[in-house]
PANUVEX-918435 format. One record per residue (C-alpha): residue in one letter; x, y, z. Coordinates in steps of 0.25 Angstrom, whole numbers. Example, Ala and Ser with C-alpha at 12.3 -4.5 7.8 and 13.67 -1.06 7.14 Angstrom:
REM residues 2
a,49,-18,31
s,55,-4,29
//
This chain:
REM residues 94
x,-120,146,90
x,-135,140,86
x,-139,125,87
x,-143,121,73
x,-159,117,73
x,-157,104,73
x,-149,103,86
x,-158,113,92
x,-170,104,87
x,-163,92,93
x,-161,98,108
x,-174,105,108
x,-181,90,105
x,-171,83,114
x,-177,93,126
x,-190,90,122
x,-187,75,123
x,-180,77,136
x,-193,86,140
x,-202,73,136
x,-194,63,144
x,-195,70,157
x,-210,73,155
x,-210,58,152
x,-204,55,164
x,-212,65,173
x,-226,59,167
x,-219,43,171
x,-217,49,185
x,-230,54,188
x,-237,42,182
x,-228,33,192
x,-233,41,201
x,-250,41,196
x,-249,28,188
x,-258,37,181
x,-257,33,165
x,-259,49,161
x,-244,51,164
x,-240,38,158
x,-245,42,144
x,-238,54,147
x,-225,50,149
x,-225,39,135
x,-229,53,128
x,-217,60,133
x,-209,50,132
x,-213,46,117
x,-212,61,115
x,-195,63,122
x,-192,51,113
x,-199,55,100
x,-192,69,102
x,-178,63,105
x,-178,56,94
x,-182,66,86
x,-171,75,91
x,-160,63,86
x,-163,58,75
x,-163,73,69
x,-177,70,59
x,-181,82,52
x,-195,87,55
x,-200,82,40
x,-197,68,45
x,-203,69,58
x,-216,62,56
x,-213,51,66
x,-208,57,77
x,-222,66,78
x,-231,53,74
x,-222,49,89
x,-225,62,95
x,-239,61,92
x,-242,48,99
x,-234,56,112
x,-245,66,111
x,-257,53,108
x,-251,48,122
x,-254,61,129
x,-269,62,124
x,-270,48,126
x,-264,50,141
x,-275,63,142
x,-287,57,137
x,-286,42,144
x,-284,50,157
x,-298,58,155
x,-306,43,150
x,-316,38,161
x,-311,28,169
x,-316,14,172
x,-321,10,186
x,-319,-3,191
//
């Protein structure tokens, strides 16, 4: 007996939201640790990105509606280059 596609689709996305938290919460722990901002940005992306997949999983919108939740997913990955070029910028002596 075979799981429609639509329940398939909506425990595949609800492991990749469970995926994201944990990352999320790995990234916070090794930023209590560094105070470094780098793992901070990490963790708001991940985060945005487990919440923006959960939803998606329950509200059940068809791909053709979905322009939302990857406008969302595209600031998750923004945060991440952000997060990557703000760690390479010249720092300030004072």
């Amino acid at each position: 007996m075979s799981l429609p596609a639509t329940a398939l689709g909506a425990f595949l996305l609800g492991a990749i939201a469970m995926g994201c938290a944990v990352a999320s919460l790995f990234f916070l722990r090794f930023w209590h640790g560094t105070r470094d901002r780098f793992f901070l940005w990490f963790a708001a992306s991940f985060l945005i990105e487990a919440i923006n997949r959960a939803i998606f999983a329950l509200s059940g919108v068809r791909q053709e509606e979905a322009q939302l939740y990857y406008l969302i997913r595209l600031v998750s990955y923004l945060l991440i280059l952000w997060a990557v070029i703000e760690k390479n910028l010249p720092r300030h002596r004072r």
